[in-house]
PDB file of N, H, CA, C and O in Angstrom:
ATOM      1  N   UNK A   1     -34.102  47.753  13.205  1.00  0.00           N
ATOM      2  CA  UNK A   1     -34.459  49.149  12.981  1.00  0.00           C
ATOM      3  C   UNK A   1     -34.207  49.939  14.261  1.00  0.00           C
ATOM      4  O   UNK A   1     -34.762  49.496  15.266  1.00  0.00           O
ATOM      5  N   UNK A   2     -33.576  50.867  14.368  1.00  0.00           N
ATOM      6  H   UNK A   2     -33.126  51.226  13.551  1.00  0.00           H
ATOM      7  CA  UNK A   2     -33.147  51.988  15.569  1.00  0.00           C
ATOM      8  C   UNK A   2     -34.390  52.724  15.360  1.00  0.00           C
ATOM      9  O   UNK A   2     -35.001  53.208  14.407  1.00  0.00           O
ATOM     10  N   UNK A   3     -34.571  52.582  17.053  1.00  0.00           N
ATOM     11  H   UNK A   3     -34.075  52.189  17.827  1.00  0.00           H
ATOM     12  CA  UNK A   3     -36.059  53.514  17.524  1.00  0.00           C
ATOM     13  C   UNK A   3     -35.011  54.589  17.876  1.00  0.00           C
ATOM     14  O   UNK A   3     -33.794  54.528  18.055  1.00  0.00           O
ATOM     15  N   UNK A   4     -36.336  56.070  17.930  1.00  0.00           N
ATOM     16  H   UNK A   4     -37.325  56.119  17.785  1.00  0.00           H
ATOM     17  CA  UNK A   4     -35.748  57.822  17.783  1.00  0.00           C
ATOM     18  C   UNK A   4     -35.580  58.071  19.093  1.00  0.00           C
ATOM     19  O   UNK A   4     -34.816  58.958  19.475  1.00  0.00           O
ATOM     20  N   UNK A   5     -36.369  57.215  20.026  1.00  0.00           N
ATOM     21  H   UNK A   5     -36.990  56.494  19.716  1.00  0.00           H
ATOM     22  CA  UNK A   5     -36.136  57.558  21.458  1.00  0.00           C
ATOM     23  C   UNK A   5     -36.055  56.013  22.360  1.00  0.00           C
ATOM     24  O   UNK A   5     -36.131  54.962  21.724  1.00  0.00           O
ATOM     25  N   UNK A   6     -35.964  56.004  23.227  1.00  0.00           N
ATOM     26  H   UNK A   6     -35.902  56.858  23.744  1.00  0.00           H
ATOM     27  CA  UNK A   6     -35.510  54.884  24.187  1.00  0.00           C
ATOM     28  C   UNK A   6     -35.695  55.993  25.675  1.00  0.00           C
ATOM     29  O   UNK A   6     -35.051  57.012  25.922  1.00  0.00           O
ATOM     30  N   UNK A   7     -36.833  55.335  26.506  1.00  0.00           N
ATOM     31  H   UNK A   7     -37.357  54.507  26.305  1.00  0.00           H
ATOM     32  CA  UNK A   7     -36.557  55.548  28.491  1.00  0.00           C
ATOM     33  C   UNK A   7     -35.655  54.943  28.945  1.00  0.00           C
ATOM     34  O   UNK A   7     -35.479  53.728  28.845  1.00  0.00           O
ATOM     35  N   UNK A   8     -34.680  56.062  29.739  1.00  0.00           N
ATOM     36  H   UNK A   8     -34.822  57.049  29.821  1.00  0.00           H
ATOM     37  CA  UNK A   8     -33.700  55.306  30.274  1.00  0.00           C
ATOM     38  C   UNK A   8     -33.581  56.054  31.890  1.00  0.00           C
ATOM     39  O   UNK A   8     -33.705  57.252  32.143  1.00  0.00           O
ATOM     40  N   UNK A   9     -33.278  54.827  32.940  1.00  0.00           N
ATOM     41  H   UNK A   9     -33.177  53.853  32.734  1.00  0.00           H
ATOM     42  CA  UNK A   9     -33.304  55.649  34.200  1.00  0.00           C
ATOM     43  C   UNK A   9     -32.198  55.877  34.591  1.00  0.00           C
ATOM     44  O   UNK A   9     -31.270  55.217  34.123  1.00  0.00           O
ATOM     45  N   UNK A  10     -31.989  56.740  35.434  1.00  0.00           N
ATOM     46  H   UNK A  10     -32.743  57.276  35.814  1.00  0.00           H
ATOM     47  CA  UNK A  10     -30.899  57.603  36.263  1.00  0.00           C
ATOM     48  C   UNK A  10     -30.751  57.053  37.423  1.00  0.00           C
ATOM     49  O   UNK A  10     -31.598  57.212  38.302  1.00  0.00           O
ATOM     50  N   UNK A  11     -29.580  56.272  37.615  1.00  0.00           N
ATOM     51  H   UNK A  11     -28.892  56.143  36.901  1.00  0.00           H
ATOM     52  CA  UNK A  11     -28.884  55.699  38.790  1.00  0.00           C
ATOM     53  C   UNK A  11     -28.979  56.429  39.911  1.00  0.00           C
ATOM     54  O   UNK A  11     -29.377  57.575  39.699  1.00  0.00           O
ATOM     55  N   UNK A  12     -28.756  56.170  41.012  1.00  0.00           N
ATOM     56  H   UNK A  12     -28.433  55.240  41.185  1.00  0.00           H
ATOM     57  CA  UNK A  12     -28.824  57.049  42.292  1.00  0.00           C
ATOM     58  C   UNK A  12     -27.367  57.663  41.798  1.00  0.00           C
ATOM     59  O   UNK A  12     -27.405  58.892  41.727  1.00  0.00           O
ATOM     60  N   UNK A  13     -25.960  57.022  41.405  1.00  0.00           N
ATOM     61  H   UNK A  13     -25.929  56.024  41.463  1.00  0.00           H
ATOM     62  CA  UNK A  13     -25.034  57.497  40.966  1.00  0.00           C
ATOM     63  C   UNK A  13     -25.249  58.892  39.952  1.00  0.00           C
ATOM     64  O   UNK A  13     -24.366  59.721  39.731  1.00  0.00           O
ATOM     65  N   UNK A  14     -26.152  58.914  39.597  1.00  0.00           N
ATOM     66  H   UNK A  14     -26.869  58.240  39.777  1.00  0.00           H
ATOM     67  CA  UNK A  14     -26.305  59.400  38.269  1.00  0.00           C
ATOM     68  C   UNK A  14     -25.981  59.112  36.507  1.00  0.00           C
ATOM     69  O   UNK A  14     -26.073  59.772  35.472  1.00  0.00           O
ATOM     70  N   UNK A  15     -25.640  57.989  36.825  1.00  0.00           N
ATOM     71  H   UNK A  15     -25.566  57.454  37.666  1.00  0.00           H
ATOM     72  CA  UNK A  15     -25.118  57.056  35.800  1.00  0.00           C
ATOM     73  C   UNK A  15     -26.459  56.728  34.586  1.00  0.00           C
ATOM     74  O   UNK A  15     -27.630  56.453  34.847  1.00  0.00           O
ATOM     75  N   UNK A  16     -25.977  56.834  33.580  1.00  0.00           N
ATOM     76  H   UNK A  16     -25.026  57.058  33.368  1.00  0.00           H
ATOM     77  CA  UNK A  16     -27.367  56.303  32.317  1.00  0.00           C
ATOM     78  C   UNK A  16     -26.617  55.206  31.678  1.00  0.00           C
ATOM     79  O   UNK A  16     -25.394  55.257  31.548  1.00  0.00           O
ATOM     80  N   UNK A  17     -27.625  53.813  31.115  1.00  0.00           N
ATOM     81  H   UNK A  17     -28.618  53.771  31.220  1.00  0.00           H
ATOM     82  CA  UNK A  17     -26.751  53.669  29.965  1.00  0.00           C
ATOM     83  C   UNK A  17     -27.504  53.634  28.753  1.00  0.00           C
ATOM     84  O   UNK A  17     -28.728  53.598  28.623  1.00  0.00           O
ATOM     85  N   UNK A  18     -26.414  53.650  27.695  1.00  0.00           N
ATOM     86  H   UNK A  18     -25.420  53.679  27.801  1.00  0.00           H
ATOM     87  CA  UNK A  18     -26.552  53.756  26.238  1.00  0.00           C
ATOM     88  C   UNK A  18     -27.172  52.234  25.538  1.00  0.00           C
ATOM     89  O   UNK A  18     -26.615  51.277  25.000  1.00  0.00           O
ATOM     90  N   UNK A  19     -28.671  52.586  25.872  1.00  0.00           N
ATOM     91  H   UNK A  19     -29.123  53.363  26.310  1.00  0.00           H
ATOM     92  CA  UNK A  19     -28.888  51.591  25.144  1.00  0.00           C
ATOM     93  C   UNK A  19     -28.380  50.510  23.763  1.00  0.00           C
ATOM     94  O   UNK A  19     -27.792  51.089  22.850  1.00  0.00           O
ATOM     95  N   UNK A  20     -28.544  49.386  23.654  1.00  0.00           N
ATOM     96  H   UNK A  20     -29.022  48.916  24.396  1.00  0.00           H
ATOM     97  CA  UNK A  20     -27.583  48.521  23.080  1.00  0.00           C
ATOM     98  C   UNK A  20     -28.004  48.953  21.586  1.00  0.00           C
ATOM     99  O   UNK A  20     -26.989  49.185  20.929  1.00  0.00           O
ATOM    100  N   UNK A  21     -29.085  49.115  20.913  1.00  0.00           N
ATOM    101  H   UNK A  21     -29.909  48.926  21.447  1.00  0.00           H
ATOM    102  CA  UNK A  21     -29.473  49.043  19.751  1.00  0.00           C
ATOM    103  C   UNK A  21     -28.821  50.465  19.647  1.00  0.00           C
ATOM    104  O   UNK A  21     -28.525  50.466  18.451  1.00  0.00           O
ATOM    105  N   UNK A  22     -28.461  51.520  20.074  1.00  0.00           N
ATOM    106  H   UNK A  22     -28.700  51.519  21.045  1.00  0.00           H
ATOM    107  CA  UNK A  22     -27.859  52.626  20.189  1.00  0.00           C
ATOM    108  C   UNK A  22     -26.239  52.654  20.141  1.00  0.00           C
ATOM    109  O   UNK A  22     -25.661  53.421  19.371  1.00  0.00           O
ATOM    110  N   UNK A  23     -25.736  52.026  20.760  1.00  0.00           N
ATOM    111  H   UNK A  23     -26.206  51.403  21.386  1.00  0.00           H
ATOM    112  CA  UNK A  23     -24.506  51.874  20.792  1.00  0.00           C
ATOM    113  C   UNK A  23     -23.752  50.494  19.523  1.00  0.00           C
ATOM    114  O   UNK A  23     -22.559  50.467  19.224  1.00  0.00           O
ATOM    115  N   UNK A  24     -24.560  49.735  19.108  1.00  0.00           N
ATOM    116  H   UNK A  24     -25.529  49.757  19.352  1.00  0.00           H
ATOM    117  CA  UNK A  24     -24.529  49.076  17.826  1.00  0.00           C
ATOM    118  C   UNK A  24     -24.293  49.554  16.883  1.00  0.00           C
ATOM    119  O   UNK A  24     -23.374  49.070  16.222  1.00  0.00           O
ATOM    120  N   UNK A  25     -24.974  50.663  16.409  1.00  0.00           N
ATOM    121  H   UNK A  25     -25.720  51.056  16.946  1.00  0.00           H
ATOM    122  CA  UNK A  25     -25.446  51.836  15.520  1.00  0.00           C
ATOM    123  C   UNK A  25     -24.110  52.972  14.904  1.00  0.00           C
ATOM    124  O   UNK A  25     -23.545  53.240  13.843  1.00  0.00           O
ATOM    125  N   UNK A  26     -24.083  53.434  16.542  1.00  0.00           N
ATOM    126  H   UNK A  26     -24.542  53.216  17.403  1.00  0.00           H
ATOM    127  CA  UNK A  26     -22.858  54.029  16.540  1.00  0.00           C
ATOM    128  C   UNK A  26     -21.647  53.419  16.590  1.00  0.00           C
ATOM    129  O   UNK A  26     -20.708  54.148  16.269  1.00  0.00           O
ATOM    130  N   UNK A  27     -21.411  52.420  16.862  1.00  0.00           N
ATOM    131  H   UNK A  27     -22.173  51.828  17.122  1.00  0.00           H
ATOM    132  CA  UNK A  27     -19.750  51.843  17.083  1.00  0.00           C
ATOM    133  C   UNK A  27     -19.587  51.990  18.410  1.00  0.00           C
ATOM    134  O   UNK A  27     -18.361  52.006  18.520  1.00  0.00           O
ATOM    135  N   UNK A  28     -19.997  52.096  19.380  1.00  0.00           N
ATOM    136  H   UNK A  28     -20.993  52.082  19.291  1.00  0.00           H
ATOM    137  CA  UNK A  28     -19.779  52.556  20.717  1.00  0.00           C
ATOM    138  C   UNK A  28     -19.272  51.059  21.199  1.00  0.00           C
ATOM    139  O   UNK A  28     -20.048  50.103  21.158  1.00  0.00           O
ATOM    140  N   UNK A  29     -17.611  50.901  21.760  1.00  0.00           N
ATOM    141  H   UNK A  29     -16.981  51.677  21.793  1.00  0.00           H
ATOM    142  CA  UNK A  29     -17.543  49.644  23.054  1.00  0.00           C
ATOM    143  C   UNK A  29     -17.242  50.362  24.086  1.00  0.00           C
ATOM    144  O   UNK A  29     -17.268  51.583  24.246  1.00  0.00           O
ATOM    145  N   UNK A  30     -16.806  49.068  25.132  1.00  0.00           N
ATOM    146  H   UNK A  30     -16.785  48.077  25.002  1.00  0.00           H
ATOM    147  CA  UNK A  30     -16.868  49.167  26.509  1.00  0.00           C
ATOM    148  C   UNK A  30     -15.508  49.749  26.410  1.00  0.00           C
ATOM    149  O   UNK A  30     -14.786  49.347  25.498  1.00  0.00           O
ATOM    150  N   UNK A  31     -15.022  50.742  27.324  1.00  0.00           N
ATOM    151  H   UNK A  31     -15.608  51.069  28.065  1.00  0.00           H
ATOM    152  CA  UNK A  31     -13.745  51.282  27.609  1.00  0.00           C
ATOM    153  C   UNK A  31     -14.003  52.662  26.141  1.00  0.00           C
ATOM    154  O   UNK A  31     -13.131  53.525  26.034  1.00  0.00           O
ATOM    155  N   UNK A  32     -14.904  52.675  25.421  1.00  0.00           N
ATOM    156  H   UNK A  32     -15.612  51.975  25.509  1.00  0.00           H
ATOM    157  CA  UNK A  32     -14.646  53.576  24.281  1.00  0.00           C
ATOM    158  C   UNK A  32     -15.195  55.349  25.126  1.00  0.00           C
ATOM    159  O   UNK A  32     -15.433  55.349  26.334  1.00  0.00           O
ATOM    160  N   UNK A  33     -15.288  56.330  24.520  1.00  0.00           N
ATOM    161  H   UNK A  33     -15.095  56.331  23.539  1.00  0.00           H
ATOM    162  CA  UNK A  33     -15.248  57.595  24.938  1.00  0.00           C
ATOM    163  C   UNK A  33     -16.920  58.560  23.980  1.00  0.00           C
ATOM    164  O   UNK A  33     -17.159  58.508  22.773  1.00  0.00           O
ATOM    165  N   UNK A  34     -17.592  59.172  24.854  1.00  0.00           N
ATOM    166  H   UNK A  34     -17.397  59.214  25.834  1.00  0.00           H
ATOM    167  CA  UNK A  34     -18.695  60.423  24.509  1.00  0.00           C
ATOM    168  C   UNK A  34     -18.256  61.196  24.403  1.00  0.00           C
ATOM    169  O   UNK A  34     -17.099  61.337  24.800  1.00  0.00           O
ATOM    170  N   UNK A  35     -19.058  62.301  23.701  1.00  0.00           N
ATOM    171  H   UNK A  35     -19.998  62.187  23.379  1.00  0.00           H
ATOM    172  CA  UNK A  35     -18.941  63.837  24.512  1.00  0.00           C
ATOM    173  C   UNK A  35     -20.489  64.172  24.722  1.00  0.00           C
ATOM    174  O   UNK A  35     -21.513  64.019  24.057  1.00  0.00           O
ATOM    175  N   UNK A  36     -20.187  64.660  25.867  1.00  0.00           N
ATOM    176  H   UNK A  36     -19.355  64.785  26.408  1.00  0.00           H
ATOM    177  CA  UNK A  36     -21.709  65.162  26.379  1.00  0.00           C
ATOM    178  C   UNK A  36     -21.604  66.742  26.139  1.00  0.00           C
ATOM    179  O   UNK A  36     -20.633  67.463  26.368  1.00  0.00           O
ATOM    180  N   UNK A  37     -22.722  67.056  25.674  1.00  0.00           N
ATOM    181  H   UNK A  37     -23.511  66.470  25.488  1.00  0.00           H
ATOM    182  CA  UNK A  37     -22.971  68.967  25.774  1.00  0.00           C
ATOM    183  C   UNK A  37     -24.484  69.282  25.518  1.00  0.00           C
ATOM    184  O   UNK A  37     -25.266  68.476  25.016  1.00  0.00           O
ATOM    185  N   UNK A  38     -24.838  70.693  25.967  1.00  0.00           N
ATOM    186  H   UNK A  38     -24.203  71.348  26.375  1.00  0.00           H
ATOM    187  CA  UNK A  38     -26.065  71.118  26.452  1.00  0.00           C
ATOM    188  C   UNK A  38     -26.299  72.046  25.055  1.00  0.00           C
ATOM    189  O   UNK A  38     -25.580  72.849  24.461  1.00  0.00           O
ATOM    190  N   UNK A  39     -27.716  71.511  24.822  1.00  0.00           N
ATOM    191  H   UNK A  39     -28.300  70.858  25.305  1.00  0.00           H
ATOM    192  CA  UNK A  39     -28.296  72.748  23.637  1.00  0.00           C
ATOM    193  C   UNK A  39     -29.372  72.992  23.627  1.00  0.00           C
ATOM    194  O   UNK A  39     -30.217  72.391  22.964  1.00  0.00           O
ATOM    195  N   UNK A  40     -29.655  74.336  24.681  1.00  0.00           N
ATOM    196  H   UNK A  40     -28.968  74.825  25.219  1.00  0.00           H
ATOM    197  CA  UNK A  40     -31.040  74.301  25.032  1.00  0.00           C
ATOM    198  C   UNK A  40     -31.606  73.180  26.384  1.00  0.00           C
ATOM    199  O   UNK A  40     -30.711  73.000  27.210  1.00  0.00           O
ATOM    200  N   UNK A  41     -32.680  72.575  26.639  1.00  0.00           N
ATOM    201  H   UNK A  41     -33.407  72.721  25.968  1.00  0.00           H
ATOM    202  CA  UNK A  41     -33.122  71.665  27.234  1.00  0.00           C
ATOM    203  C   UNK A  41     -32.650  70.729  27.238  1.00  0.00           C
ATOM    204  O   UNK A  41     -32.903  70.024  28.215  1.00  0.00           O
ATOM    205  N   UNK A  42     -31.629  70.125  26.094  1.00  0.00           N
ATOM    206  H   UNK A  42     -31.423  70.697  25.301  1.00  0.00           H
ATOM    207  CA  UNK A  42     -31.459  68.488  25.772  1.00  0.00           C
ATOM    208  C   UNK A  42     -29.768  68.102  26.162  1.00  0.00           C
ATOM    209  O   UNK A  42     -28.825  68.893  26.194  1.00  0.00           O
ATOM    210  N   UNK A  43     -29.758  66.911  26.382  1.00  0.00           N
ATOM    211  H   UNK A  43     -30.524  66.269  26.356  1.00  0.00           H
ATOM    212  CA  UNK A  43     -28.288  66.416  26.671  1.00  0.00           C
ATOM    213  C   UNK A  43     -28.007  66.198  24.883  1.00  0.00           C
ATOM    214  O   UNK A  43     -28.919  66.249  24.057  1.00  0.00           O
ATOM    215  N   UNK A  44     -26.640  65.967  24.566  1.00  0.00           N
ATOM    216  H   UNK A  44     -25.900  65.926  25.237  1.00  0.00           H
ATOM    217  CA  UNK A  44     -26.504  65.953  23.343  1.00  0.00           C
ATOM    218  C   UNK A  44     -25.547  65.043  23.658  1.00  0.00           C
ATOM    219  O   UNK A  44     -24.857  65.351  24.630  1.00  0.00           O
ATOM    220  N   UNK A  45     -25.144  63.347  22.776  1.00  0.00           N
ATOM    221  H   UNK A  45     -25.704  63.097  21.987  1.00  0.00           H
ATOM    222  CA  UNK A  45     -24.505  62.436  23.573  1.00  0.00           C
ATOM    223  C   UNK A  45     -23.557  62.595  22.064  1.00  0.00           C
ATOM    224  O   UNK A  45     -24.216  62.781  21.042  1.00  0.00           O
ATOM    225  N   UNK A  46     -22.541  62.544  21.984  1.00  0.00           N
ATOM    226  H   UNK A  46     -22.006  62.393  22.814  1.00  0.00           H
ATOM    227  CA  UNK A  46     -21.605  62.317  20.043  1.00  0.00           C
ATOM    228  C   UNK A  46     -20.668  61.254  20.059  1.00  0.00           C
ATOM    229  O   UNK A  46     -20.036  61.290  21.115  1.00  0.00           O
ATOM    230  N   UNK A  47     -20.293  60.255  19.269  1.00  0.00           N
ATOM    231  H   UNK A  47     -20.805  60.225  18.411  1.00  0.00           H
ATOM    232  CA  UNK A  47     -19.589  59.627  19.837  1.00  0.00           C
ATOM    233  C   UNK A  47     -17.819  60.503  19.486  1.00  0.00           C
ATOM    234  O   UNK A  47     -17.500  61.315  18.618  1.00  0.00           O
ATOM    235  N   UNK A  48     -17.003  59.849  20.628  1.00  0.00           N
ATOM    236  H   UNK A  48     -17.262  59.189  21.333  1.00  0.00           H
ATOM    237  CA  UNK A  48     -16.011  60.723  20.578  1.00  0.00           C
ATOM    238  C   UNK A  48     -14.500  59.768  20.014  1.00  0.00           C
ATOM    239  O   UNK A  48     -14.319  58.602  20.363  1.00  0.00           O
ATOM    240  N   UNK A  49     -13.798  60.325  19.358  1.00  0.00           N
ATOM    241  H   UNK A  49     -13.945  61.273  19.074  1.00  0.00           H
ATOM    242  CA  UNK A  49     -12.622  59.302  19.254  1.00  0.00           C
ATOM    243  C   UNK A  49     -11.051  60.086  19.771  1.00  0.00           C
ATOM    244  O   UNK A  49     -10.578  61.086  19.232  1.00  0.00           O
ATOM    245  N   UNK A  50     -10.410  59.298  20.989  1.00  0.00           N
ATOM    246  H   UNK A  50     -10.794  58.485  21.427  1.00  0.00           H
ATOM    247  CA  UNK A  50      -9.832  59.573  21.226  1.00  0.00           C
ATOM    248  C   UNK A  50      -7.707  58.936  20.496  1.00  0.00           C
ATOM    249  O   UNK A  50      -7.316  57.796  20.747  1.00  0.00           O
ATOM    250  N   UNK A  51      -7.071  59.646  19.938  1.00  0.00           N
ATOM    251  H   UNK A  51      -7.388  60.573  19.734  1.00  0.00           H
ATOM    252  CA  UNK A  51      -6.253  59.115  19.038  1.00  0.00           C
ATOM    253  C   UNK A  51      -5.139  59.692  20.004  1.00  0.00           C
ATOM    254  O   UNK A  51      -3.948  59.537  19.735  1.00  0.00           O
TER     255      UNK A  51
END
């Protein structure tokens, strides 16, 4: 079952990662592509496909 939220910390890099039960979900692999954008207060993560 995918939980609605997950804590995740911020690298000194600034780096996050996408938790696994999250990236399962979505189809997300290693070398694959996001898009990040702002709406309001929140990061907004989508997965992205690059063709």
């Amino acid at each position: 079952m995918l939980s609605a939220e997950q804590l995740v910390k911020i690298t000194s890099a600034g780096t996050i990662s996408i938790p696994k039960d999250f990236r399962k979900y979505l189809e997300l692999q290693k070398g694959g592509y996001v898009k990040i954008s702002m709406e309001g207060d929140h990061l907004v993560i989508k997965k992205a496909t690059i063709s």
